[in-house]
C-alpha positions as CSV (number, residue, x, y, z in Angstrom):
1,X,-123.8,-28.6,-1.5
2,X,-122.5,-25.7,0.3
3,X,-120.2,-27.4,2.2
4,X,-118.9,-29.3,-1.0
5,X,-118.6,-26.1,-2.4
6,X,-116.3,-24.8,0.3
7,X,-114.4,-27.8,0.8
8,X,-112.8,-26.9,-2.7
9,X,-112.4,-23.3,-1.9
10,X,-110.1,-24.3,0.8
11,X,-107.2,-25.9,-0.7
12,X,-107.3,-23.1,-3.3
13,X,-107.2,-20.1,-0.7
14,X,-104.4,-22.2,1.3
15,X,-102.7,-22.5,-1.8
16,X,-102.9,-18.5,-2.2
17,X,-101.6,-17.4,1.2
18,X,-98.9,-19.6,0.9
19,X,-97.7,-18.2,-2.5
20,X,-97.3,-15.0,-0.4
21,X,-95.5,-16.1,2.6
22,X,-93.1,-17.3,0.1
23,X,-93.1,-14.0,-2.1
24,X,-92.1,-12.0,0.7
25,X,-89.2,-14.6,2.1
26,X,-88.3,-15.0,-1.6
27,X,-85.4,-12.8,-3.3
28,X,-84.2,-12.7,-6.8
29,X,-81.2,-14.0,-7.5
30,X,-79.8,-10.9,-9.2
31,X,-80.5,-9.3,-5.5
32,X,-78.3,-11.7,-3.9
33,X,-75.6,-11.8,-6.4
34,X,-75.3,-7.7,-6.2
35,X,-75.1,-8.0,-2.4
36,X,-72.0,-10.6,-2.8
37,X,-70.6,-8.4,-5.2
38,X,-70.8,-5.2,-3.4
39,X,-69.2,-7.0,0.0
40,X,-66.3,-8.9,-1.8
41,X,-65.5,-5.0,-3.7
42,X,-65.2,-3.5,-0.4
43,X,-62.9,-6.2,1.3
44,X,-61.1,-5.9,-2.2
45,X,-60.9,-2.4,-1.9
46,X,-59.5,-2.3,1.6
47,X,-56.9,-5.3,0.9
48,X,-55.0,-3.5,-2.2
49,X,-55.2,0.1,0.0
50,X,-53.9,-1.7,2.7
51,X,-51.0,-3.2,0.6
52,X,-50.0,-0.1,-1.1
53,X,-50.1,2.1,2.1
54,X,-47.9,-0.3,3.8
55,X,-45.6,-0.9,1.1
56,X,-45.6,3.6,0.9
57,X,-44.5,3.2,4.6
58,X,-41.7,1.1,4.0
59,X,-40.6,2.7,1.0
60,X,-40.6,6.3,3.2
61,X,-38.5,4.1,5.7
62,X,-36.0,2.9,3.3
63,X,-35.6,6.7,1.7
64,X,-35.0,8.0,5.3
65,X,-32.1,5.5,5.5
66,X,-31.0,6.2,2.2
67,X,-30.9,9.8,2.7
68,X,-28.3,9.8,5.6
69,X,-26.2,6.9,4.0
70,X,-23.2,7.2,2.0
71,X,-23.8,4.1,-0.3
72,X,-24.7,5.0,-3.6
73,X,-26.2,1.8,-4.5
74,X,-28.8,2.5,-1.7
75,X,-30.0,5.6,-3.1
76,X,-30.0,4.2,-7.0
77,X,-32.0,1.4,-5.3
78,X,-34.6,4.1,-3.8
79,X,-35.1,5.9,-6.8
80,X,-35.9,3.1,-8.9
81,X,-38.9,2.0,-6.2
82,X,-40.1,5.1,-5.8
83,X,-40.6,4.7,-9.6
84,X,-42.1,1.4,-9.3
85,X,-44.3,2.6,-6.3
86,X,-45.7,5.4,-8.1
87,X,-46.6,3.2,-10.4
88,X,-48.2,0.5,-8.9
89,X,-50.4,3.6,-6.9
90,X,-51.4,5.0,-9.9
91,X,-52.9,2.3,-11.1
92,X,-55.0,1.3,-8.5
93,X,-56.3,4.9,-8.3
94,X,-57.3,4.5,-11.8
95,X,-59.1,1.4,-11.7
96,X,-61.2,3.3,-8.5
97,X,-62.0,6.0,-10.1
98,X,-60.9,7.3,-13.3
99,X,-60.4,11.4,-12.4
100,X,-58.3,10.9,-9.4
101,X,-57.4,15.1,-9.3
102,X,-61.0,16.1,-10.1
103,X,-62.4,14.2,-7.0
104,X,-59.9,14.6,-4.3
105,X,-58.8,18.1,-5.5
106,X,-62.5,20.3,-6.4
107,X,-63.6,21.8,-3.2
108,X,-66.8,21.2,-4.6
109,X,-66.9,17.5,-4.8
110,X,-68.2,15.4,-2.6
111,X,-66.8,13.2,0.0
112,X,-68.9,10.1,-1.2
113,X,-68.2,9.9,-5.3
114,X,-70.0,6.6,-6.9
115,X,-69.3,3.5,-5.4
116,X,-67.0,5.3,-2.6
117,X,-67.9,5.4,1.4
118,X,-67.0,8.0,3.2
119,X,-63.8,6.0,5.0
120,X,-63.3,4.9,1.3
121,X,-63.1,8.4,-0.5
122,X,-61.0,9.5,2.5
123,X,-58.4,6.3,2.0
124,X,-58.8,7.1,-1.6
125,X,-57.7,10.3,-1.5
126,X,-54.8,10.6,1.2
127,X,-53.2,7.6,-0.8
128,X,-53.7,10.2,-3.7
129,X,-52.2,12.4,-2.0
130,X,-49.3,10.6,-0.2
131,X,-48.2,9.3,-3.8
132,X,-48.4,13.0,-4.9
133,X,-46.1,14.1,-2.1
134,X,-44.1,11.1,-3.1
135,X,-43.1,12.2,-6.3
136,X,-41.8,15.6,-5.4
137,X,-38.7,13.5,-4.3
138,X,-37.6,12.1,-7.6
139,X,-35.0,15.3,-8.1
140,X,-33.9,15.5,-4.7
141,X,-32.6,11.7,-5.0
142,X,-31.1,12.3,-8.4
143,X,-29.1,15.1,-7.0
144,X,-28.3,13.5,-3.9
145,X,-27.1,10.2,-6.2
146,X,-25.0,12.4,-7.8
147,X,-23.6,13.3,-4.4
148,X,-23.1,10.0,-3.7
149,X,-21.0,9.6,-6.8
150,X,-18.0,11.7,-5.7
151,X,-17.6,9.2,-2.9
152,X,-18.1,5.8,-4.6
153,X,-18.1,4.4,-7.8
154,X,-21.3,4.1,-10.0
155,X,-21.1,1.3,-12.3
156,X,-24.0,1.2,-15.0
157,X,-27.3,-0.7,-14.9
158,X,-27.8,-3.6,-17.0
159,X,-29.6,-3.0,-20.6
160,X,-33.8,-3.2,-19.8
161,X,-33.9,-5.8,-23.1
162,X,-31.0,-7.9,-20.9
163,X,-28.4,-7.5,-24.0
164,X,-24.7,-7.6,-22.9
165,X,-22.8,-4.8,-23.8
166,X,-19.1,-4.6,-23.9
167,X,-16.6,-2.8,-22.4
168,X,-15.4,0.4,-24.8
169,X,-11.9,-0.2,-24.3
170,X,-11.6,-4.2,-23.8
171,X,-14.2,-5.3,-26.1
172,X,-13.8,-8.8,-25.0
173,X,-14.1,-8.1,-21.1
174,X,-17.9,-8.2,-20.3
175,X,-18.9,-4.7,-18.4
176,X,-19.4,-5.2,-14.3
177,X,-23.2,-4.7,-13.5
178,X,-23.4,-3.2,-9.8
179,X,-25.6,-5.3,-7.1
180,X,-27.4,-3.1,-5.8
181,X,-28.1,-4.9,-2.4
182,X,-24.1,-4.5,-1.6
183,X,-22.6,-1.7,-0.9
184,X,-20.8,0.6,-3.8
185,X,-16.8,0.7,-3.7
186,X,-15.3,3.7,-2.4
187,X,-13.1,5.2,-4.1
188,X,-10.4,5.4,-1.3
189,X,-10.7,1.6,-0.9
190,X,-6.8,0.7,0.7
191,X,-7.5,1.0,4.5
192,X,-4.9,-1.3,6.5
193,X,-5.8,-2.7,9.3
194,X,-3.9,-2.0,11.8
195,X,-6.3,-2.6,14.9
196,X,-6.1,-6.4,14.1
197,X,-4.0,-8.7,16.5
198,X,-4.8,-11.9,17.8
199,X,-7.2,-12.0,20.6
200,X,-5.1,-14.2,23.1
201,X,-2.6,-11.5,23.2
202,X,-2.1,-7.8,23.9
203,X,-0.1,-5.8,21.2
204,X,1.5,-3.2,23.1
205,X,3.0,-1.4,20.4
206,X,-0.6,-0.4,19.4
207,X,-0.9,1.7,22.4
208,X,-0.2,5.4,22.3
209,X,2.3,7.0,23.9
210,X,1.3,10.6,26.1
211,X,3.7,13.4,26.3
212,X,6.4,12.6,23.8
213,X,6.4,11.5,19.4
214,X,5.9,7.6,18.8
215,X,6.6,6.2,15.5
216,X,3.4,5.2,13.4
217,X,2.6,1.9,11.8
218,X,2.8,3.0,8.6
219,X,4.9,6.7,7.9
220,X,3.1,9.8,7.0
221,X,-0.6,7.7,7.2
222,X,-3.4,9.1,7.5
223,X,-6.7,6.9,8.2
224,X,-9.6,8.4,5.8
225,X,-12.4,11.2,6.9
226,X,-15.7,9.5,7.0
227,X,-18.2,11.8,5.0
228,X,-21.0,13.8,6.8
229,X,-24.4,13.9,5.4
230,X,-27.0,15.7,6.4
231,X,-30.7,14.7,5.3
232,X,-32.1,17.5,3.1
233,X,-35.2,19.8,4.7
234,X,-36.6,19.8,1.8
235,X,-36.8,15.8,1.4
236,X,-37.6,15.4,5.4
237,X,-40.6,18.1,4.6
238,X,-42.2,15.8,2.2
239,X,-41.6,12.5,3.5
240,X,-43.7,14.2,6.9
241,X,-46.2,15.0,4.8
242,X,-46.8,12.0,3.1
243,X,-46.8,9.8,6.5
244,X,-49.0,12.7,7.2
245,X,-51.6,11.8,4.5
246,X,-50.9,7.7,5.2
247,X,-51.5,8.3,9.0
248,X,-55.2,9.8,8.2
249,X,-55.9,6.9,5.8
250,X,-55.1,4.5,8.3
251,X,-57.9,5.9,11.0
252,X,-60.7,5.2,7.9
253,X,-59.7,1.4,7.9
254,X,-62.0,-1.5,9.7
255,X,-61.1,-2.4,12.6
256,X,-58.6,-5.7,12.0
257,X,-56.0,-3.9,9.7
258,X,-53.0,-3.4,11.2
259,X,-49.9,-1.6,9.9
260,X,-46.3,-2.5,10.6
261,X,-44.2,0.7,10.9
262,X,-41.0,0.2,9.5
263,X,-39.1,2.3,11.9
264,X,-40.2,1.1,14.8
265,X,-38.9,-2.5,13.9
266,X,-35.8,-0.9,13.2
267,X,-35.4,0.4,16.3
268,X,-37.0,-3.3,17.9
269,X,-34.4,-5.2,16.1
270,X,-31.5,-2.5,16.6
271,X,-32.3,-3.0,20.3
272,X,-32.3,-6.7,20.1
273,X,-28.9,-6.4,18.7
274,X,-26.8,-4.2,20.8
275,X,-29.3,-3.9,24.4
276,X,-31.1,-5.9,26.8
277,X,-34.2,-7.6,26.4
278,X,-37.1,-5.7,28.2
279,X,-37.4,-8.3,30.8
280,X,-34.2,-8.7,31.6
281,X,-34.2,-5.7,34.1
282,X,-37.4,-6.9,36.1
283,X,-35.6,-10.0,36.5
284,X,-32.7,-9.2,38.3
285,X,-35.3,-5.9,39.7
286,X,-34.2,-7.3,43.3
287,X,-30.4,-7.1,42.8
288,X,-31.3,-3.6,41.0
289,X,-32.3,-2.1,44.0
290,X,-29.0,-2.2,46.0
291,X,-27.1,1.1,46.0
292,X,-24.4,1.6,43.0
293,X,-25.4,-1.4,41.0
294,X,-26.9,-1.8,37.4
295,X,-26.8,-4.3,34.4
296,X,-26.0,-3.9,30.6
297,X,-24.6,-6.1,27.9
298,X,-21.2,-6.8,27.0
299,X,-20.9,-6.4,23.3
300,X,-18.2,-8.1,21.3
301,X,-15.3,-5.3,20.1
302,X,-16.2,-5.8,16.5
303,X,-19.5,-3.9,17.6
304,X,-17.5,-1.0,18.2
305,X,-15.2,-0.9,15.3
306,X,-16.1,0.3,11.7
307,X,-15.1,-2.6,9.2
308,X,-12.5,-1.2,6.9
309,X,-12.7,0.3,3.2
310,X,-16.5,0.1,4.2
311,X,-17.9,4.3,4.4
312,X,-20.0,5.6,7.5
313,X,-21.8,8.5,8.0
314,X,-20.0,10.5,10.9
315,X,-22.8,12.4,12.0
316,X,-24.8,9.1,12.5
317,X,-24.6,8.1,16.8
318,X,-22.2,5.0,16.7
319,X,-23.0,2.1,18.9
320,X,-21.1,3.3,21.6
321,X,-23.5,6.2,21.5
322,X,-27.0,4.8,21.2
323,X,-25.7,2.1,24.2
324,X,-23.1,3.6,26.5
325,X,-21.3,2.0,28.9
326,X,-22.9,2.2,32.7
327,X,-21.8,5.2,34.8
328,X,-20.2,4.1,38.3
329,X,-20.7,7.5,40.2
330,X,-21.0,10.9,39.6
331,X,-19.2,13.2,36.8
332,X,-16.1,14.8,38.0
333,X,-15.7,17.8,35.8
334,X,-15.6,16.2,32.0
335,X,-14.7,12.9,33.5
336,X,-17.5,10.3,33.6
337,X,-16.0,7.3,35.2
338,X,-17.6,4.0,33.3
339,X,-17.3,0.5,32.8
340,X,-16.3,0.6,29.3
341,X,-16.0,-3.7,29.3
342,X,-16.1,-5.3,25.6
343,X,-15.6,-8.9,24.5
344,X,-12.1,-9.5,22.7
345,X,-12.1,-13.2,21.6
346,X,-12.8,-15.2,24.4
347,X,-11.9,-12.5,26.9
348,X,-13.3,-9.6,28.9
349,X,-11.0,-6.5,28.4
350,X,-11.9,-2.5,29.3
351,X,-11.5,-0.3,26.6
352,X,-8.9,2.4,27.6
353,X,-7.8,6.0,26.5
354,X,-5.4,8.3,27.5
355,X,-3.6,6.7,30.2
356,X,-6.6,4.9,31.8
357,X,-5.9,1.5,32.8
358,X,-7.2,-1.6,35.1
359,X,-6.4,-5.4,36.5
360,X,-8.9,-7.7,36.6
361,X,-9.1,-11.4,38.5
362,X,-11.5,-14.4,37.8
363,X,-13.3,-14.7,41.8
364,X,-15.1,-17.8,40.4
365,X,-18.8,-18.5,41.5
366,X,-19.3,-15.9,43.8
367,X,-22.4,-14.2,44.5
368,X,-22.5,-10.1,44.0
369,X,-24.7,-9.3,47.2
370,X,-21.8,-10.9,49.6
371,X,-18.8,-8.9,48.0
372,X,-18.2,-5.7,50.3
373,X,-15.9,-3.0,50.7
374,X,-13.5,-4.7,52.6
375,X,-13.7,-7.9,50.1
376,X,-14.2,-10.6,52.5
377,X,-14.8,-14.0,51.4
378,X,-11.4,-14.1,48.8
379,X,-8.1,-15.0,48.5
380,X,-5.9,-12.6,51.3
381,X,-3.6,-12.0,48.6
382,X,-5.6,-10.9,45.9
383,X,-7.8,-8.9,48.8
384,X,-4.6,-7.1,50.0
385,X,-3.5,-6.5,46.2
386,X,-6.4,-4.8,45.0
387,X,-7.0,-2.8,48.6
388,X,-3.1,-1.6,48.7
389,X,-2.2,-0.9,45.5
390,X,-0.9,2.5,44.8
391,X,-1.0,3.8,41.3
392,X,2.4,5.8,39.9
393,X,2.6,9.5,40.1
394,X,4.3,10.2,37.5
395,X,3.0,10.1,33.4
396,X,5.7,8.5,32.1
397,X,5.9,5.8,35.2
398,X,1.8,4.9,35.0
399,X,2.1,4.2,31.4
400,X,4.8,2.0,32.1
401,X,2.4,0.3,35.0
402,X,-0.2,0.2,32.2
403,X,2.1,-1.8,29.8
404,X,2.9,-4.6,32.8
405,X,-0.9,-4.9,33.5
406,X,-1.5,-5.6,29.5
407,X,1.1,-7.6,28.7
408,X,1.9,-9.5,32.1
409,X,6.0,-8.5,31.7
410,X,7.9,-7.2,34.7
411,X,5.9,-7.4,37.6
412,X,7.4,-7.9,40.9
413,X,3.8,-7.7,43.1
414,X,4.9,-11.2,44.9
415,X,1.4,-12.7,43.7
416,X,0.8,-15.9,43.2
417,X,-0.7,-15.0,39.7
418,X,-0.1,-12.4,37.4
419,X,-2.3,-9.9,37.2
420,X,-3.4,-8.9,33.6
421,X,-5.8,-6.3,32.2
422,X,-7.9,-9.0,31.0
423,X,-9.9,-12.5,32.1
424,X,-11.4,-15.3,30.3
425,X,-15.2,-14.8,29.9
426,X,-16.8,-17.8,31.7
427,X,-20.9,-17.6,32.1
428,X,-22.0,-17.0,36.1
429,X,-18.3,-16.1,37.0
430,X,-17.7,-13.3,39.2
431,X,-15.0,-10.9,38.3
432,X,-13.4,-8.0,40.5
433,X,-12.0,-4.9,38.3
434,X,-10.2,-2.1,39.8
435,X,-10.1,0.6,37.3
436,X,-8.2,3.7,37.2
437,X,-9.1,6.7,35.1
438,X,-7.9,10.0,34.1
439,X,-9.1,13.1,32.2
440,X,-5.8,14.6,30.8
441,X,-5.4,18.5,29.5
442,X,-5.5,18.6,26.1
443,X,-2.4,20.0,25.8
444,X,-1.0,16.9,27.1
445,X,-2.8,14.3,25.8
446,X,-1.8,15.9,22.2
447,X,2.0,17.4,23.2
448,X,0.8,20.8,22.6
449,X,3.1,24.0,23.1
450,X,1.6,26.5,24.9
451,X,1.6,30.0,23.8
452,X,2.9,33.0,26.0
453,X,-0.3,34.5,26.4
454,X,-2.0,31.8,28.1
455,X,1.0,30.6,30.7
456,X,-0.3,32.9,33.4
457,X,-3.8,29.7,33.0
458,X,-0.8,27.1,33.2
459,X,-1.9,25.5,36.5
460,X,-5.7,25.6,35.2
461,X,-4.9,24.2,31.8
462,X,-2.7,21.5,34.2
463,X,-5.4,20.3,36.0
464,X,-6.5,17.0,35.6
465,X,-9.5,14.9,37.0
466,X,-9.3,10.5,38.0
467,X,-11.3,8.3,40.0
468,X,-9.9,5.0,41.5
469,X,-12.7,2.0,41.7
470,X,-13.2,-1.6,42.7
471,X,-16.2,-3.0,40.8
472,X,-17.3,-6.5,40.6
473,X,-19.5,-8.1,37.7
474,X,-20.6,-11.3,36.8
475,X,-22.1,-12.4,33.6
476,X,-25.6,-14.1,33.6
477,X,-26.6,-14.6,29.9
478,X,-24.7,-15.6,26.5
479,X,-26.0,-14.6,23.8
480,X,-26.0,-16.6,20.1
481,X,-23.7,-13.5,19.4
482,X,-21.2,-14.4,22.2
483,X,-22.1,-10.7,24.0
484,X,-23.5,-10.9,27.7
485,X,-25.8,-9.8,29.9
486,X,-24.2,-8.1,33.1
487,X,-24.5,-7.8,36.5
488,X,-21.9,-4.8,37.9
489,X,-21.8,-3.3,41.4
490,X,-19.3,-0.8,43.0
491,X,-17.5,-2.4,46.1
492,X,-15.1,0.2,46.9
493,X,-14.4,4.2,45.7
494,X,-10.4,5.0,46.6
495,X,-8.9,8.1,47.1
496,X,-8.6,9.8,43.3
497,X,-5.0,9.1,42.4
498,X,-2.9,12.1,41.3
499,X,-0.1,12.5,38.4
500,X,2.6,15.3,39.3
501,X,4.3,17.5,37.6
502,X,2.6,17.6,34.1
């Protein structure tokens, strides 16, 4: 009986320590649920900061831009998403917490408020403060729109309800609504252009005349002043300290969240435009390393020129600026002898001023590293040409040189070819340059009298400095774009040519 007995306490007692196996491996499933709900809050949380701190970054990118930009339309465009930002911030604050001030601001309040983490209550509150910082702008634009207006004109914004209103004068012609995303018409908007010519041809007309009055173009013209604007300190003050309070939020994220900086990519794809690609130098690194060589790339000469009836800021570095032309030796006084080479149509052409000028040839496929000083390896006559040639001494005789090397008139060199200022642009070409540069007084270069007191300085203020180079480059890259990337090397130095009797 007693093993009867027991043989039904067994199944019972199994039964028992069973049940608690499975109460301890057993949640609730309001346990579960509040564990789902706390993780998908926190990735939410994260996402929307994330969003709003990088849309804050770009807006602080565009404002910098704005800032130092003449278009109106711009800044009206700024203003209204730093509205919209603020906005769009403010509500995400709220639905976080609903006394933004009182727990970011108290010195008393703790870093971890409700639902908050620590990384969360910081993000919290430098996004607070960011879109505090933010706000301080909204006069600065509206006075430096008004700036704006004196230079351009402001047309009205379109009715919020999208009713058309009519113009008070011509009730039956419909009012102009600006686009913002174009530029705003200056008010000086008849600019002729009188760089344009056709890019097979030389215009020698356009080229000035040193040491005596030309006629103009067009009489009594005078091409408009490009404005200079300065950035306010005050608006440069607060946009640091808002990247200030967006740089500490962006330490307290996850790792995973990445930010794109807005100015960086401005600079990436400003680079991608007008330089080289970072490779391009480790490429050719082994050409590189012989003596007086480099490479660059051979913009197009729209690059260069500001498009007309379209306003710049002056103070802003111009392309020419940010990319220079390569140096081929060393600076003689003020006079930095470059390779200023553009693209003009289908052409390679040196840009000129003063009374610089060059002669270029077409070598065909010839490689750099076996051109030397005493150009072996091509035609006798064009090796004799470029090695004997002797520039005019006089200022009015070199600018008449100049003129037969642009235009391809008058030239009595016995060559087989004439020798122009210019080549067409053919990919892996060689091409041998001799260029000739000057750094005139400025009393020359703009026909200026000079007063008694300063003749006993005449033979200073006289004195000029040149250089007289052979360099050879060869194109190895097109571009989309049509620019290239260049190979240059200096074959040969001459004697600095001199101009008498200034």
């Amino acid at each position: 009986m007693r093993y009867i007995f027991l043989s039904f306490l067994l199944p019972i007692g199994l039964t028992c320590s069973d049940g608690k196996v499975f109460a301890v491996q057993y949640q609730p499933p309001s346990s579960v649920n509040h564990t789902l709900v706390v993780e998908s809050t926190e990735e939410n949380f994260y996402t929307q900061a994330s969003q709003i701190i990088q849309q804050q970054l770009d807006l602080i990118a565009r404002i910098e831009q704005a800032l130092v930009t003449p278009d109106a339309n711009r800044m009206r465009s700024v203003r209204g998403q730093l509205i919209s930002q603020t906005k769009i911030t403010e509500g995400f604050l709220q639905r976080q917490h609903f006394r933004a001030k009182s727990l970011c601001n108290s010195p008393d309040a703790s870093p971890v408020s409700g639902n908050f983490t620590k990384s969360q209550a910081q993000i919290y509150c430098s996004l607070y403060a960011s879109s505090q910082e933010l706000v301080k702008l909204a006069p600065v634009l509206d006075m430096s729109l008004s700036r704006r207006g004196e230079l351009a004109l402001v047309r009205k914004l379109p009715l919020v309800s999208g009713e058309r209103q009519s113009d008070p004068v011509l009730s039956i012609a419909p009012v102009q609504y600006p686009y913002l995303n174009q530029p705003a018409t200056p008010f000086a908007t008849w600019e002729p252009n009188l760089a344009q010519q056709s890019p097979k041809s030389f215009d020698s007309s356009t080229l000035p005349i040193i040491g005596r009055v030309a006629k103009t173009a067009i009489a009594n013209y005078k091409p408009p002043v490009q404005p200079a604007i300065a950035a306010p300190q005050s608006a440069l003050a607060i946009l640091a300290n808002a990247k200030r309070f967006l740089s500490t939020a962006q330490v307290n994220f996850p790792v995973g969240h990445q930010f794109t900086d807005a100015q960086e990519t401005a600079v990436t794809l400003d680079r991608f435009t007008y330089g080289l690609d970072p490779q391009e130098p480790q490429i050719y690194a082994q050409f590189l390393q012989l003596p007086r060589t480099g490479i660059f790339r051979v913009l197009t000469a729209s690059a260069y020129q500001r498009p007309i009836n379209r306003m710049t800021n002056r103070l802003q570095p111009k392309v020419s600026e940010r990319y220079p032309f390569p140096v081929l030796g060393n600076a003689k006084g003020s006079l930095k002898p470059s390779l200023a080479l553009k693209l003009v149509g289908d052409r390679f052409q040196m840009q000129h001023s003063g009374v610089d000028y060059s002669f270029m040839v077409d070598l065909g496929n010839i490689p750099l590293e076996k051109l030397d000083g005493k150009l072996q390896g091509i035609a006798s006559s064009t090796r004799e040409f470029f090695l004997n040639y002797q520039p005019p001494k006089q200022l009015e005789t070199l600018q008449v040189e100049r003129r037969r090397f642009l235009t391809g008139k008058d030239q009595n060199w016995n060559q087989s070819q004439v020798m122009l200022a210019d080549a067409p642009a053919k990919l892996n070409h060689t091409y041998l340059v001799r260029t000739l540069q000057f750094q005139l007084p400025e009393i020359v270069l703009n026909s200026q009298l000079i007063p008694s007191e300063r003749r006993r300085y005449l033979d200073e203020l006289q004195q000029i400095q040149s250089s007289d180079m052979i360099v050879a480059f060869r194109p190895v890259r097109q571009r989309a774009d049509g620019s290239y990337t260049m190979l240059w090397r200096v074959v040969r130095e001459l004697p600095a040519p001199q101009i008498l009797n200034l």
